[in-house]
Residue, then its C-alpha position, 0 to 999 in steps of 0.5 A: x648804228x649803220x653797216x658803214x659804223x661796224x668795227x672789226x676787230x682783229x682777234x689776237x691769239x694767245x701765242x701774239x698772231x693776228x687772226x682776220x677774215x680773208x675778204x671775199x671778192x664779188x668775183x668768188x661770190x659769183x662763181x660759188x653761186x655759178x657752181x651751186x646752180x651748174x651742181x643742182x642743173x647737173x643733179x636734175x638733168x642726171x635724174x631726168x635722164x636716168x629716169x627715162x632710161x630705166x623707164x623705156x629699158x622695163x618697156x623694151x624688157x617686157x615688150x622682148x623688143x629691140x631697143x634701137x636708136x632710142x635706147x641708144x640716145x638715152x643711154x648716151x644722155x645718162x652717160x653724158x649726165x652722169x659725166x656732167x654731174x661727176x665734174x660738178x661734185x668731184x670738181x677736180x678731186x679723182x681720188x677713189x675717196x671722192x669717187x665712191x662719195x659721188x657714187x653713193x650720192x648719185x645711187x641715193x639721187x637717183x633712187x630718190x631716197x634722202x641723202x643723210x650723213x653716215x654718223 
């Protein structure tokens, strides 16, 4: 049998409605495999920066140093990671729901531990 052989059939429910799948345009399929990648480049980036920070602010800790320009830049590219990361997960949901699921999700990305379902 061919793919172009396939039936679909319609579901009818029993109160006489027709169930069908909507089609997906190659347009949706594009722009899901887009905001998949832009979400797993925010995430790297995110711990990426996240990480040389923490890593020169224990430097700059034990050394009793002034942290400078440097610091300053990194603090900046967490700042602008986390920012980068927060528009692809929220996407435009601002509830204060979604925003303590980014953040959890964000603390467990950062520390490195295992995301897991809350049951």
């Amino acid at each position: 049998m061919d793919m172009l052989d396939e039936q679909n059939v319609p579901k009818i429910a029993s109160d006489g409605t027709v169930e069908t799948k909507r089609l997906v345009t190659d347009a949706e399929t594009i722009a899901q495999m887009e905001a998949e990648q832009e979400m797993e480049r925010a995430i790297a980036d995110l711990v990426t920066s996240a990480r040389e920070f923490f890593e020169m602010r224990s430097e700059c800790a034990s050394d009793y140093e002034r942290p400078g320009i440097v610091w300053w830049r990194r603090l900046e590219a967490l700042a602008l990671a986390d920012r980068r990361a927060m528009e692809a997960f929220c996407d435009r949901d601002r509830s204060p729901r979604s925003l303590r699921a980014y953040h959890k999700f964000k603390l467990k990305m950062i520390s490195g531990r295992r995301y897991r379902a809350d049951a």
